[in-house]
C-alpha positions as a Markdown table, in Angstrom:
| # | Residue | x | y | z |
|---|---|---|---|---|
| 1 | Unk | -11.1 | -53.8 | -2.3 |
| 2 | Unk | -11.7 | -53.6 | -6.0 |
| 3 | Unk | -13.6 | -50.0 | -6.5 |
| 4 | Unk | -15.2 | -47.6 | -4.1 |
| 5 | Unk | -18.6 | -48.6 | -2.6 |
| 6 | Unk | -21.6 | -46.8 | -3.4 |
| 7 | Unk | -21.5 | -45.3 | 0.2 |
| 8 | Unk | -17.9 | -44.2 | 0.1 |
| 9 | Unk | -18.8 | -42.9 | -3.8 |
| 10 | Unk | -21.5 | -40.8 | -1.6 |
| 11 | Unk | -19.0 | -40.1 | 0.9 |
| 12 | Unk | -16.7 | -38.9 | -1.2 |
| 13 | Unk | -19.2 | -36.8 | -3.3 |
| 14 | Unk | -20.2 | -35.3 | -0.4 |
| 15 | Unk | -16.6 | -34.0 | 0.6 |
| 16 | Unk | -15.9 | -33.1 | -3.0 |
| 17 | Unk | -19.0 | -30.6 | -2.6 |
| 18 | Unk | -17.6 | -29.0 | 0.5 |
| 19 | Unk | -14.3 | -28.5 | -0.6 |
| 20 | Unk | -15.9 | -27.0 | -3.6 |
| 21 | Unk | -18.1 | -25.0 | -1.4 |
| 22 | Unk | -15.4 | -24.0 | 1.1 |
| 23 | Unk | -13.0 | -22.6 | -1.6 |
| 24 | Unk | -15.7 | -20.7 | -3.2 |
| 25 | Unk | -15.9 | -18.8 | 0.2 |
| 26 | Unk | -12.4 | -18.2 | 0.4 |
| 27 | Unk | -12.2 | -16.8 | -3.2 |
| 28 | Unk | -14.9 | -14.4 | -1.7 |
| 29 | Unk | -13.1 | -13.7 | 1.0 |
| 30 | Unk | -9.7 | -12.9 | -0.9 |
| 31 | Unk | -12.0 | -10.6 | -3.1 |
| 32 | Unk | -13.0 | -9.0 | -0.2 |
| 33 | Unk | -9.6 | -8.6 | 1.2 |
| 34 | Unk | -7.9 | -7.1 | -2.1 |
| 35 | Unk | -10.8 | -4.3 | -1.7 |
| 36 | Unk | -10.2 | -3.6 | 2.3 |
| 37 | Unk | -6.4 | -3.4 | 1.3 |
| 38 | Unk | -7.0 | -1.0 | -1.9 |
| 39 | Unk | -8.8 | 0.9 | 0.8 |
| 40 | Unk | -5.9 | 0.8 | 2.9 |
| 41 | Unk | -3.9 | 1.5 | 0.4 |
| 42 | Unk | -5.3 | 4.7 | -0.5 |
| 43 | Unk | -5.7 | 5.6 | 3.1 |
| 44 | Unk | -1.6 | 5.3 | 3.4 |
| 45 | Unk | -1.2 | 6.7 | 0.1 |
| 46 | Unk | -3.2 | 10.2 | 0.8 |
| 47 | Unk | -1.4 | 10.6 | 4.6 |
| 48 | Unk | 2.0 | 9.7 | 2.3 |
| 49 | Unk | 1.2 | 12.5 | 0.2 |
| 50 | Unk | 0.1 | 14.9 | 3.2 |
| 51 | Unk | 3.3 | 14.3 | 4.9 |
| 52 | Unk | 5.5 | 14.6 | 1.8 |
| 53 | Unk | 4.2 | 17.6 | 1.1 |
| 54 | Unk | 4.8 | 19.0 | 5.1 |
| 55 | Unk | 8.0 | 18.1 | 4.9 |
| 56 | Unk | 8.8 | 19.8 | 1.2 |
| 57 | Unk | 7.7 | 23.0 | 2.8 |
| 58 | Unk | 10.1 | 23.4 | 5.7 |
| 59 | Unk | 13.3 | 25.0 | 5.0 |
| 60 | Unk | 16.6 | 22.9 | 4.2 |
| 61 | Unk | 17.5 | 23.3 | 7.8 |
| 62 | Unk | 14.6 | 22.2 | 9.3 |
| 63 | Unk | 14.8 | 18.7 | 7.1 |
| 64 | Unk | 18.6 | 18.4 | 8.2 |
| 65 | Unk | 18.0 | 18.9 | 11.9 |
| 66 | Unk | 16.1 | 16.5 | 14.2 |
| 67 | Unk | 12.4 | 17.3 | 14.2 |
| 68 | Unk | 13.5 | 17.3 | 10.1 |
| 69 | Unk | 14.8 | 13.5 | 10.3 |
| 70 | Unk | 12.8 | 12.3 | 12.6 |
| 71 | Unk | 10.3 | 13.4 | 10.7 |
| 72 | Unk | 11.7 | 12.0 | 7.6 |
| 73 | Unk | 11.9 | 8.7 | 9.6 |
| 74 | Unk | 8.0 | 8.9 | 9.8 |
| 75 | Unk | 7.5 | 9.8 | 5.9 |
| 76 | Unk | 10.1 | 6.7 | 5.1 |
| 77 | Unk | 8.0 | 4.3 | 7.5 |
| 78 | Unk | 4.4 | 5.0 | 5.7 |
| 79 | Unk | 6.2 | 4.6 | 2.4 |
| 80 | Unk | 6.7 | 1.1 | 3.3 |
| 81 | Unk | 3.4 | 0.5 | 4.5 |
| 82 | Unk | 2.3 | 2.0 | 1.5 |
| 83 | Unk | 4.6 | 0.0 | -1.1 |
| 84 | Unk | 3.7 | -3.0 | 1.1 |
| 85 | Unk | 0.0 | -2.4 | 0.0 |
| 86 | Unk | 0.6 | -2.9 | -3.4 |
| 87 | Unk | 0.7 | -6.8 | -3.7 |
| 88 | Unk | -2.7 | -8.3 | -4.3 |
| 89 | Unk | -3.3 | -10.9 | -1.5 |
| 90 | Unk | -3.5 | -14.2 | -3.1 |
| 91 | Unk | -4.4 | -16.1 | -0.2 |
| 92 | Unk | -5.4 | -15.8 | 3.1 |
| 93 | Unk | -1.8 | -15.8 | 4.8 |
| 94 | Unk | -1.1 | -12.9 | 2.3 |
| 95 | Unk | -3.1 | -10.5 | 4.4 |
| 96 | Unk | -1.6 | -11.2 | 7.7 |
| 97 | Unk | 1.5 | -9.3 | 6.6 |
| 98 | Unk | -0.3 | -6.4 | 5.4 |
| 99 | Unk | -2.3 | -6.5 | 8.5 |
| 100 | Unk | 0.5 | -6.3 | 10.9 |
| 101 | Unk | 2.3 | -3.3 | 8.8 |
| 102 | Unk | -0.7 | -1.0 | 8.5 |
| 103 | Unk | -1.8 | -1.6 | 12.6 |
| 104 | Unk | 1.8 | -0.8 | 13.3 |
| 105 | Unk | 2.1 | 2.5 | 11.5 |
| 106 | Unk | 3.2 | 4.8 | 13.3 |
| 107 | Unk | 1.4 | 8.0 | 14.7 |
| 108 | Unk | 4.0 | 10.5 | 15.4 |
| 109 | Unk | 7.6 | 11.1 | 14.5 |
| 110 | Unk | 8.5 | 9.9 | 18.0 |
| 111 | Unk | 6.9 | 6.4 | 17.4 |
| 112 | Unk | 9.4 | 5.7 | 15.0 |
């Protein structure tokens, strides 16, 4: 074979333009993504905030005994979600991390 045919040349236009087509989707869908996570973000951001500020207002006691560091335990786990939430997903594997943290928060102290 010396050079392409015109039916591969086709052929191969033809993939080129779905490639094309196909990342131009995922770019959209990674645009997408980075807003759902600055939602999320702020979601874990403002029930950081809410339990900081709980735990700030109970007496040193209370933070030293064990509601207090279970409780602490609680705060510690959102702030990871939340720090987690910072990274801009650059693909579409980047979400699945994020994903996983923020549906595994946890809802109580005790789910720590």
């Amino acid at each position: 074979m010396q050079k392409l045919t015109k039916k591969q040349l086709d052929e191969k236009q033809k993939i080129l333009d779905r490639l094309t087509e196909a990342k131009q989707k995922a770019d959209e869908a990674i645009d997408n993504l980075n807003l759902v996570r600055e939602d999320a973000k702020e979601f874990a951001s403002d029930i950081l905030s809410a339990m900081e500020a709980h735990y700030d207002g109970k007496s040193e006691k209370w933070q030293e005994d064990d509601n207090g560091q279970a409780y602490s335990s609680w705060k510690d786990a959102w702030d990871e979600i939340t720090s987690g939430l910072d990274e801009e997903v650059q693909s579409l594997d980047d979400i699945q991390s994020a994903i996983e943290s923020f549906d595994g928060a946890p809802e109580d102290p005790g789910s720590v």
